[in-house]
VMD Tcl script that builds the backbone (N, CA, C; Angstrom):
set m [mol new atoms 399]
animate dup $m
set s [atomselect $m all]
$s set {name element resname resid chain x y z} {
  {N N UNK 1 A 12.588 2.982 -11.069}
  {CA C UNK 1 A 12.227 2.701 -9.695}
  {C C UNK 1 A 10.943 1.864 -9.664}
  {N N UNK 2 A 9.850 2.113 -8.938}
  {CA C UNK 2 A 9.100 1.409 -8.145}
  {C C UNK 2 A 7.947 1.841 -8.725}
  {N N UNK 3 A 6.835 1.194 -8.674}
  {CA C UNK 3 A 5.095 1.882 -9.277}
  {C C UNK 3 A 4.450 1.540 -7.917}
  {N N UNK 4 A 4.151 2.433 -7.011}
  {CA C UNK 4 A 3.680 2.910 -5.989}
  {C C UNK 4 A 1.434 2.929 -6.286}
  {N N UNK 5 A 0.920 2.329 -5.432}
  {CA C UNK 5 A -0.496 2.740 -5.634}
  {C C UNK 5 A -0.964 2.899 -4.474}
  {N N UNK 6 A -0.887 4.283 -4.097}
  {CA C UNK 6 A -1.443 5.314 -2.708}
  {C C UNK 6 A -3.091 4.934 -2.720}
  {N N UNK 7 A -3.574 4.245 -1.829}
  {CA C UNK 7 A -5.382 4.299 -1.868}
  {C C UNK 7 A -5.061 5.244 -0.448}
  {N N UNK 8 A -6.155 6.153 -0.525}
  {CA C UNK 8 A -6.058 7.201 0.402}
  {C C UNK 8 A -7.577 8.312 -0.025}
  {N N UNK 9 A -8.723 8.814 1.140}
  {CA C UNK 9 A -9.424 9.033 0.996}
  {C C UNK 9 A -9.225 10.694 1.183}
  {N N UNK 10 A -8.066 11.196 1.271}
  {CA C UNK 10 A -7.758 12.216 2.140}
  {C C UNK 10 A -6.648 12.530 0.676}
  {N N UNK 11 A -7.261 13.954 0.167}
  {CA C UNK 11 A -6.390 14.972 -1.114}
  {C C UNK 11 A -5.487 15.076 -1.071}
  {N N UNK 12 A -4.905 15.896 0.237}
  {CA C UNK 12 A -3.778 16.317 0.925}
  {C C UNK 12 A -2.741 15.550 1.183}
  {N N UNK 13 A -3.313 14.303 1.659}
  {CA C UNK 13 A -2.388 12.975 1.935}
  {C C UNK 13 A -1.968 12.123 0.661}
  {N N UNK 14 A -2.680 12.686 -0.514}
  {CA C UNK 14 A -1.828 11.569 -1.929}
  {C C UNK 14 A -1.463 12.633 -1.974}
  {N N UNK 15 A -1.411 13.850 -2.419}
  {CA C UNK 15 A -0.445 14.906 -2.745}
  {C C UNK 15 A 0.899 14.986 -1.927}
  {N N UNK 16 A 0.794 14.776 -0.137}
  {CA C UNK 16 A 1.823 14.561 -0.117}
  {C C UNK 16 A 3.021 13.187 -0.060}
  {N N UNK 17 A 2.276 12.495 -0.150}
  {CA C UNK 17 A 3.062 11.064 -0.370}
  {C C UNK 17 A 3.579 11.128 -2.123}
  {N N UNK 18 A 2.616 11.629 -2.904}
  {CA C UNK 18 A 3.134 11.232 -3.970}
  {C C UNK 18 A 4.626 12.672 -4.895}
  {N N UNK 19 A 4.681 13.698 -3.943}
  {CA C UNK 19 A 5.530 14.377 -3.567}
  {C C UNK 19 A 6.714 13.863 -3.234}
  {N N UNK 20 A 6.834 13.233 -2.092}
  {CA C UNK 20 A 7.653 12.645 -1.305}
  {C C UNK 20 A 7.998 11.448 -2.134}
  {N N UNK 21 A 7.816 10.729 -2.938}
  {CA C UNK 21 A 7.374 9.437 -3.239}
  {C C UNK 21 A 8.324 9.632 -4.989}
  {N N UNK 22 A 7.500 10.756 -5.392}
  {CA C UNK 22 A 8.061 10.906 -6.973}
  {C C UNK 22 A 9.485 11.664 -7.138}
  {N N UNK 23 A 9.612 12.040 -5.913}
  {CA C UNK 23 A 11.246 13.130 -5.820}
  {C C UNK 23 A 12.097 11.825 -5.942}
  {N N UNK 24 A 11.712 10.450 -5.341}
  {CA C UNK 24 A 12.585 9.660 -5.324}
  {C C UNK 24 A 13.045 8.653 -6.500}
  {N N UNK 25 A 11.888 9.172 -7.547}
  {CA C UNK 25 A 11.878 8.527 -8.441}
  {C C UNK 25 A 10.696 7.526 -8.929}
  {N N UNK 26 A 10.163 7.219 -8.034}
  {CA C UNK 26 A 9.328 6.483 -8.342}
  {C C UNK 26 A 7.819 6.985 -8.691}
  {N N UNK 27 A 6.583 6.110 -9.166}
  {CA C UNK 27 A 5.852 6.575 -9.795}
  {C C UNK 27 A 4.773 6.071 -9.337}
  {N N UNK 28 A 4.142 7.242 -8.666}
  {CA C UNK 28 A 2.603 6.873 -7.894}
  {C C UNK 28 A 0.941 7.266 -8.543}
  {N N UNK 29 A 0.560 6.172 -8.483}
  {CA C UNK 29 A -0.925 6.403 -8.969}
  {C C UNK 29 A -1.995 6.668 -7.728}
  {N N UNK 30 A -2.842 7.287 -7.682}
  {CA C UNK 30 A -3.845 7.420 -6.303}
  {C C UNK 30 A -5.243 6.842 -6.821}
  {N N UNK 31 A -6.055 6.382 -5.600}
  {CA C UNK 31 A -7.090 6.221 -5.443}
  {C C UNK 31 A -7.601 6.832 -4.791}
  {N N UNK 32 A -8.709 6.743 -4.276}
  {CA C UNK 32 A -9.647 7.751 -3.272}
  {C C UNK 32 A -10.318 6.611 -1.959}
  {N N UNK 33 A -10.734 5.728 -2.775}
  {CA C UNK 33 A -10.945 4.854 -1.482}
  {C C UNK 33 A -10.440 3.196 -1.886}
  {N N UNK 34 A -11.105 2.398 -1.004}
  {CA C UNK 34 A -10.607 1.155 -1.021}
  {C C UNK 34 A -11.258 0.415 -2.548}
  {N N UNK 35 A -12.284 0.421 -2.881}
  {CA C UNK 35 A -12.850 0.099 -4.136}
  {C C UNK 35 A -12.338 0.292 -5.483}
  {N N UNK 36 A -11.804 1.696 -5.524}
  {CA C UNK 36 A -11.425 2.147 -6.435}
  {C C UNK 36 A -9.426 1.577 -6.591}
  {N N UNK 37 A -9.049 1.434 -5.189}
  {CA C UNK 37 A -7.594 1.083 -5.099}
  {C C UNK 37 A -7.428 -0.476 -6.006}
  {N N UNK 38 A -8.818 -1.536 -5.472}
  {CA C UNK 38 A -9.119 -2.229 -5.848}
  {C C UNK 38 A -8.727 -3.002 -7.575}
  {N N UNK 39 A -9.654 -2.400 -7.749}
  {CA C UNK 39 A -9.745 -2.016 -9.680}
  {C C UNK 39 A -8.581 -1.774 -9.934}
  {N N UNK 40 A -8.010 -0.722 -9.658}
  {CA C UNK 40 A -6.592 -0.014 -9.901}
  {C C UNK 40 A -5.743 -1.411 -9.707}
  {N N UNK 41 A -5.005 -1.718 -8.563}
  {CA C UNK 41 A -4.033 -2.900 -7.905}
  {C C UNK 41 A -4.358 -3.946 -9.369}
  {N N UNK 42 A -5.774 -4.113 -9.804}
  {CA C UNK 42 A -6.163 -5.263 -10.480}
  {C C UNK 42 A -5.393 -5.194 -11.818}
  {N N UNK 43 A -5.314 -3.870 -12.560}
  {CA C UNK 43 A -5.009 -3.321 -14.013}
  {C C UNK 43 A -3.731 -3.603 -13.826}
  {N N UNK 44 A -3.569 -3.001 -12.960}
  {CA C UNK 44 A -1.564 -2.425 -13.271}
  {C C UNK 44 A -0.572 -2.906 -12.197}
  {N N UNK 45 A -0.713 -3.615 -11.598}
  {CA C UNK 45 A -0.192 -4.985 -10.739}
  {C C UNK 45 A 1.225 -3.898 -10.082}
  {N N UNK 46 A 0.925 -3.478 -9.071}
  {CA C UNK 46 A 1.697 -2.083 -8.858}
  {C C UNK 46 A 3.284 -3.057 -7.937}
  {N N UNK 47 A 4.153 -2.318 -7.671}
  {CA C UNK 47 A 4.905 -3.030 -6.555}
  {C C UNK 47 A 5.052 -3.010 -5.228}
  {N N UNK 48 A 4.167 -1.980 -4.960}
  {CA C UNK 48 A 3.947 -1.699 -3.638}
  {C C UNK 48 A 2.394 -0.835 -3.373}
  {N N UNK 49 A 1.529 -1.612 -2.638}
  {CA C UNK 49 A 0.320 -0.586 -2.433}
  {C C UNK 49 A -0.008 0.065 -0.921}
  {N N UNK 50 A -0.064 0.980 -0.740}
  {CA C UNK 50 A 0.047 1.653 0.291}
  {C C UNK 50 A -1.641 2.114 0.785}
  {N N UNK 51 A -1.626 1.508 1.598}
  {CA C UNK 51 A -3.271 1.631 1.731}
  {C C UNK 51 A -3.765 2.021 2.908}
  {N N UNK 52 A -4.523 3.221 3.061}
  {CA C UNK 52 A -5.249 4.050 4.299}
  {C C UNK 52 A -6.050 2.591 5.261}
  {N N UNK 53 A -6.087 3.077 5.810}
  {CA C UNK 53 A -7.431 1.903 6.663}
  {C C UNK 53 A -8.562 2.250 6.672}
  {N N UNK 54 A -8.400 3.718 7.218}
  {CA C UNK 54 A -10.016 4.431 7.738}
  {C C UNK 54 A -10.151 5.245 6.357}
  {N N UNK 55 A -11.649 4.629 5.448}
  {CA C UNK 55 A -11.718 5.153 4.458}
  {C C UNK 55 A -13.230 4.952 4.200}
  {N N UNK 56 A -13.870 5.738 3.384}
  {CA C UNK 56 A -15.719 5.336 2.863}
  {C C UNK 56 A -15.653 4.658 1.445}
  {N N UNK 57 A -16.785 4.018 1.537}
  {CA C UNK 57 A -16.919 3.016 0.387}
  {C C UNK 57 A -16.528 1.462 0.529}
  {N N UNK 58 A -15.477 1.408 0.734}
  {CA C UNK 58 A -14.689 0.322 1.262}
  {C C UNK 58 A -13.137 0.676 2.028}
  {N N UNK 59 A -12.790 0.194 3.504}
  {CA C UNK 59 A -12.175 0.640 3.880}
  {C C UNK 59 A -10.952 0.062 3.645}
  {N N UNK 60 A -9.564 -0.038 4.392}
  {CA C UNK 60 A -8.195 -0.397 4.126}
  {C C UNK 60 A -8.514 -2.297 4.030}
  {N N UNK 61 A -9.056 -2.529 5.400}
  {CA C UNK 61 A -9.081 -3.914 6.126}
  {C C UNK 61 A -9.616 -4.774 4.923}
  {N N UNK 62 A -10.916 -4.578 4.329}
  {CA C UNK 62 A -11.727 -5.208 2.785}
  {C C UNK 62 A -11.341 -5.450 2.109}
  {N N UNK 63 A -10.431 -3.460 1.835}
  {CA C UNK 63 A -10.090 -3.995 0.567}
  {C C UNK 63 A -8.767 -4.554 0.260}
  {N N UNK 64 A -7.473 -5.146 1.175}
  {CA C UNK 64 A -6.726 -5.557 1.150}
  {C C UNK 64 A -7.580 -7.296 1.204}
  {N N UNK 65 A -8.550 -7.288 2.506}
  {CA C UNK 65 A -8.817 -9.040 2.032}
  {C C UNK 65 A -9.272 -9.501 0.754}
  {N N UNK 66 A -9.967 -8.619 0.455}
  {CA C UNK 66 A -10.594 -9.045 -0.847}
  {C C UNK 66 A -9.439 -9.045 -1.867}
  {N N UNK 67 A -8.514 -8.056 -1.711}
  {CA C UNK 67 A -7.404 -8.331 -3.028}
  {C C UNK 67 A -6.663 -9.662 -2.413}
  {N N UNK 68 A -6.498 -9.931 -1.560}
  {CA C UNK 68 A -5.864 -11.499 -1.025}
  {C C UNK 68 A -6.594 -12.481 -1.448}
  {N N UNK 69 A -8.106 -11.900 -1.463}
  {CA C UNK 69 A -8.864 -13.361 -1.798}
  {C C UNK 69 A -9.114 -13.721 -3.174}
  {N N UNK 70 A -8.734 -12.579 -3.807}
  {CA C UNK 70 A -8.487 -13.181 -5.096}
  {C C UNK 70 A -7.228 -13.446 -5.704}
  {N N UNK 71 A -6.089 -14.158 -4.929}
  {CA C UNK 71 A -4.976 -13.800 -5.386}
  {C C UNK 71 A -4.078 -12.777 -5.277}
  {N N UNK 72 A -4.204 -12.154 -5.079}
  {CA C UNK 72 A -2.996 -11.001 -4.994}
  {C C UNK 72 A -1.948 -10.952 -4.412}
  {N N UNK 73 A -0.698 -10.910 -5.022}
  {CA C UNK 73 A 0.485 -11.371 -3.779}
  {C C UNK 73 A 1.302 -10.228 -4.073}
  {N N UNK 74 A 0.905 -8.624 -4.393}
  {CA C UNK 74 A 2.311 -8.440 -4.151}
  {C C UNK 74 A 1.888 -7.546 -2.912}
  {N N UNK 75 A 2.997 -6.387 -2.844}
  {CA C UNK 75 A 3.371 -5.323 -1.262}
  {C C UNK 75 A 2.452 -4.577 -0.812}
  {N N UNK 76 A 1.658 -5.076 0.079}
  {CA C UNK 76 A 0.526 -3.935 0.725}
  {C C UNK 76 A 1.135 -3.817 2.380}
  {N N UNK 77 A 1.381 -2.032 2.548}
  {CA C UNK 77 A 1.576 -1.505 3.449}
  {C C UNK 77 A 0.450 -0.587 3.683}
  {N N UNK 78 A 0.302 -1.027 4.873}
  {CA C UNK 78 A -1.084 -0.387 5.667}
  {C C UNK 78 A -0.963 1.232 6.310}
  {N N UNK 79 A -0.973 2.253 5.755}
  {CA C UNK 79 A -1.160 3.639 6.370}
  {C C UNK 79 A -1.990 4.077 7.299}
  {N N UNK 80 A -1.807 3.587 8.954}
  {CA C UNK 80 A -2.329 4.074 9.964}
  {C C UNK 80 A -2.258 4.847 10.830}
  {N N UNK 81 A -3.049 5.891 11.553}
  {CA C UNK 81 A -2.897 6.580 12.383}
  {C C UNK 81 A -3.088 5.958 13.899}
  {N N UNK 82 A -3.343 4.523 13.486}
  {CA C UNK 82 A -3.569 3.954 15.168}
  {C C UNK 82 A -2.237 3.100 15.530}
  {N N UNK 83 A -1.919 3.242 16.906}
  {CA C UNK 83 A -0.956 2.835 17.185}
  {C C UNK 83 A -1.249 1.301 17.991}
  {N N UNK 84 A -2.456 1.549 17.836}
  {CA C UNK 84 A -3.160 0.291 19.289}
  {C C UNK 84 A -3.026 -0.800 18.184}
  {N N UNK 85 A -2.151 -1.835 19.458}
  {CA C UNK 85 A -2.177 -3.333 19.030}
  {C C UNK 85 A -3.030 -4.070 17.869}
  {N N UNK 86 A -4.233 -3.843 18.384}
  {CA C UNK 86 A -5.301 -4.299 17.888}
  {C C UNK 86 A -5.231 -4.073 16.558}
  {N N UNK 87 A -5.661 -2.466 16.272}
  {CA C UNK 87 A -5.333 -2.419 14.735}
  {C C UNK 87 A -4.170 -2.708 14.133}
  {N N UNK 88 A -3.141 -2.791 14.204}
  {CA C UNK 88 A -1.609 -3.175 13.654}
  {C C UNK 88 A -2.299 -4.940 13.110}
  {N N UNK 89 A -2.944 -5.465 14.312}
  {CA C UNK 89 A -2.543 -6.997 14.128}
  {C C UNK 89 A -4.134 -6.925 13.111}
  {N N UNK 90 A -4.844 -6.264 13.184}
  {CA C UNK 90 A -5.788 -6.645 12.018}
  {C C UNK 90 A -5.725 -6.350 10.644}
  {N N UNK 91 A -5.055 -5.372 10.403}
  {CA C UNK 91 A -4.116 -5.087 9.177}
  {C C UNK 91 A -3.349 -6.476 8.712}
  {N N UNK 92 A -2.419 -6.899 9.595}
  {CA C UNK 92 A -1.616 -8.077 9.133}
  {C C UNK 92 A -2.959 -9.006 9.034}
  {N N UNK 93 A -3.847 -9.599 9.897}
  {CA C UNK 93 A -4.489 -10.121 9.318}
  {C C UNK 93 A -5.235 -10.403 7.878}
  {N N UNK 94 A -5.743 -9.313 7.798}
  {CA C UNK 94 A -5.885 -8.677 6.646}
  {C C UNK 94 A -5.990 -8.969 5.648}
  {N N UNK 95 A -4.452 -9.029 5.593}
  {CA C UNK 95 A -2.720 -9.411 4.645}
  {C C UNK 95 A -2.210 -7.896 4.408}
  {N N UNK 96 A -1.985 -7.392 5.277}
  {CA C UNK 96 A -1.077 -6.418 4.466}
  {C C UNK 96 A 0.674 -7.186 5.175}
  {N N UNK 97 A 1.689 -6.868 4.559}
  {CA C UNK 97 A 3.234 -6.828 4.261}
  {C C UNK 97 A 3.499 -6.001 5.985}
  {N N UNK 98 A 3.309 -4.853 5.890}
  {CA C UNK 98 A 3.848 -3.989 7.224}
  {C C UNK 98 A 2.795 -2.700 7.384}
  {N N UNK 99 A 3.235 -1.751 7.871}
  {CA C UNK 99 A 2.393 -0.865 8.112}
  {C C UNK 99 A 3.824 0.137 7.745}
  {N N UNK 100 A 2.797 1.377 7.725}
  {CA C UNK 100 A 3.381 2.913 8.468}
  {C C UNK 100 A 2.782 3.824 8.839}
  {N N UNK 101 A 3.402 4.109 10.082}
  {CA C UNK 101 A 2.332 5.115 10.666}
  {C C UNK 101 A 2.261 6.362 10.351}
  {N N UNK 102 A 1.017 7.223 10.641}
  {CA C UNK 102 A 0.518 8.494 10.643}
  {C C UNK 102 A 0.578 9.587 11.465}
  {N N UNK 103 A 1.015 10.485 11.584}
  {CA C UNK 103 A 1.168 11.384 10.446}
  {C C UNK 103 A 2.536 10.692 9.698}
  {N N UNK 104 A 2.646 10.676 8.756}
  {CA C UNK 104 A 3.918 10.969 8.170}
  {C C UNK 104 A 5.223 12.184 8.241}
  {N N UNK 105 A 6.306 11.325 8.832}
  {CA C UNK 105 A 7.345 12.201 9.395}
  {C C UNK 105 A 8.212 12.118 8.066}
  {N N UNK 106 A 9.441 12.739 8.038}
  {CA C UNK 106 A 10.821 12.964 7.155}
  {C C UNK 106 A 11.465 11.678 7.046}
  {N N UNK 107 A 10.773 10.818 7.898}
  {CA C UNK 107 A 11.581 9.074 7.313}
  {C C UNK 107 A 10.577 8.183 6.433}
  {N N UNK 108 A 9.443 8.916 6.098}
  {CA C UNK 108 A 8.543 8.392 5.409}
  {C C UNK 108 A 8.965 7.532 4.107}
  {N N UNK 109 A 9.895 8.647 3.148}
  {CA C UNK 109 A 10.844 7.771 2.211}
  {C C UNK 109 A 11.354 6.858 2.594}
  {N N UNK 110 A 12.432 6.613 3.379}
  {CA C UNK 110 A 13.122 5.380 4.018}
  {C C UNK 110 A 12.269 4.520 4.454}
  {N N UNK 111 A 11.168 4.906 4.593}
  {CA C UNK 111 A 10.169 3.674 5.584}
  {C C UNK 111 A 9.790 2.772 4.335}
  {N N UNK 112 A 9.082 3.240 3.089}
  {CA C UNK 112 A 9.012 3.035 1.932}
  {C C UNK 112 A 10.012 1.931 0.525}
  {N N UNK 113 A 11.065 3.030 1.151}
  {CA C UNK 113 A 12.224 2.007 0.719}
  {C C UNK 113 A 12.631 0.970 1.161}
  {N N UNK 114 A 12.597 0.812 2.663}
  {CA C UNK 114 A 12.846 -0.137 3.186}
  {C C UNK 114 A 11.598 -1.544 2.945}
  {N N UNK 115 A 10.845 -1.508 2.828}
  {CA C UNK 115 A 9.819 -2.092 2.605}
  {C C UNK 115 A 10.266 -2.831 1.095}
  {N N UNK 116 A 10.237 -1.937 0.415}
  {CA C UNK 116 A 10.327 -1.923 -1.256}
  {C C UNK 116 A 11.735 -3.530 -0.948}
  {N N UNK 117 A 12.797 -2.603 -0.384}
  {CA C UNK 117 A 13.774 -3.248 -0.606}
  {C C UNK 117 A 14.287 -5.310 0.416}
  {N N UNK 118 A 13.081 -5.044 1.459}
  {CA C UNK 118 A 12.980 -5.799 1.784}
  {C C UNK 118 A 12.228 -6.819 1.049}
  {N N UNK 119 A 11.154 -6.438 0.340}
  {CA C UNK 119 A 10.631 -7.212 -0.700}
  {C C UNK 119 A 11.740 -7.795 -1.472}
  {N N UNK 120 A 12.601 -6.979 -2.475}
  {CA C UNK 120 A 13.424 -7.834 -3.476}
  {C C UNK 120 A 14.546 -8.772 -2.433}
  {N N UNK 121 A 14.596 -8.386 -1.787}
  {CA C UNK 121 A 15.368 -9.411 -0.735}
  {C C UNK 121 A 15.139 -10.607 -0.306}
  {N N UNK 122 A 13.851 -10.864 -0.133}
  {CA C UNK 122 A 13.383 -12.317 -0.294}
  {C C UNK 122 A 12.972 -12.761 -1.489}
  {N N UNK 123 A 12.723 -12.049 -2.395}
  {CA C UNK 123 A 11.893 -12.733 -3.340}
  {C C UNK 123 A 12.289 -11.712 -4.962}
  {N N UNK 124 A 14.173 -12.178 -4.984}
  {CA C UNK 124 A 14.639 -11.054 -6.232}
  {C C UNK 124 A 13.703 -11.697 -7.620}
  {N N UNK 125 A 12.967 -13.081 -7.783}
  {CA C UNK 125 A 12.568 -13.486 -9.006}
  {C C UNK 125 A 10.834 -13.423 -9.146}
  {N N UNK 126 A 10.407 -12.187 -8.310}
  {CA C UNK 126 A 9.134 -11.752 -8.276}
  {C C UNK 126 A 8.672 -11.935 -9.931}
  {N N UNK 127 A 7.454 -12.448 -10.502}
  {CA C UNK 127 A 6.649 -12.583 -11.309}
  {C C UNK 127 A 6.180 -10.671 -11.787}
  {N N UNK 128 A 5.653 -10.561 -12.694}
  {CA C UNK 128 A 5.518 -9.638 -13.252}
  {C C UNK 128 A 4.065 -9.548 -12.711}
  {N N UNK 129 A 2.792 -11.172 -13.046}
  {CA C UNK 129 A 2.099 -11.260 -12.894}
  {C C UNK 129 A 1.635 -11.557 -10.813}
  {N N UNK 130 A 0.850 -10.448 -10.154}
  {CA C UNK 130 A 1.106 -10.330 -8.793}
  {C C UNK 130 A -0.339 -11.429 -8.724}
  {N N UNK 131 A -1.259 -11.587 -9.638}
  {CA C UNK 131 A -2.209 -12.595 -9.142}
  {C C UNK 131 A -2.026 -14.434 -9.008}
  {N N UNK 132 A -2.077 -15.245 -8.598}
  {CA C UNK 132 A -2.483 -16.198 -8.445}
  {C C UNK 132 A -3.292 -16.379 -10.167}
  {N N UNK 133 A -2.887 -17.809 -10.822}
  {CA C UNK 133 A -3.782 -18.142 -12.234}
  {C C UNK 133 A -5.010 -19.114 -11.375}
}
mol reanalyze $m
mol bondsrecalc $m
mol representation Tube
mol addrep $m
């Protein structure tokens, strides 16, 4: 399956995503905040990164630009609890791929997959390498 990288500042919330996440097969690494997701995304070029917004150290919004600004092209989905316009469209700004919202319900997998699978759908001859040379 898929290599999943949960940045999430909240225990409870990688425990249960990566629950939900590894039943399906796939294989999730966590961070704690945006800095650390950072570093991580950089090593192991994940296929999908799933990233909190509201976080300390560095938050969702940073640290997705900053991985854009150095290149980074693969799947960042934004994990929000806000529903307001505003934040949705600053996320995409950003660069994140899509969002999903918070709390996390029983379609959380499917939301995931769908994402995942919409990725190989445009782009089945994805590079191994997710940075920009």
């Amino acid at each position: 399956m898929s290599v999943i990288l949960h940045v999430d500042d909240d225990e409870v919330m990688r425990k249960l995503v990566a629950g939900y996440l590894t039943d399906l097969g796939h294989e999730v690494v966590s961070a704690e905040n945006g800095l650390e997701g950072m570093k991580m995304a950089e090593q192991m070029s994940p296929d999908l990164i799933l990233m909190d917004i509201d976080m300390p150290v560095l938050d969702g919004y940073a640290a997705t630009q900053q991985l854009r600004g150095k290149g980074y092209k693969g799947l960042i989905a934004a994990l929000t609890g806000s529903e307001r316009v505003r934040d949705l469209a600053n996320a995409v700004v950003a660069g994140c791929d899509d969002f999903i919202p918070k709390p996390l319900t029983n379609e959380f997998p499917e939301l995931v997959t769908a994402i995942l699978e919409k990725e190989d759908e445009t782009d089945n001859a994805m590079e191994d390498d997710f940075f920009d040379d």
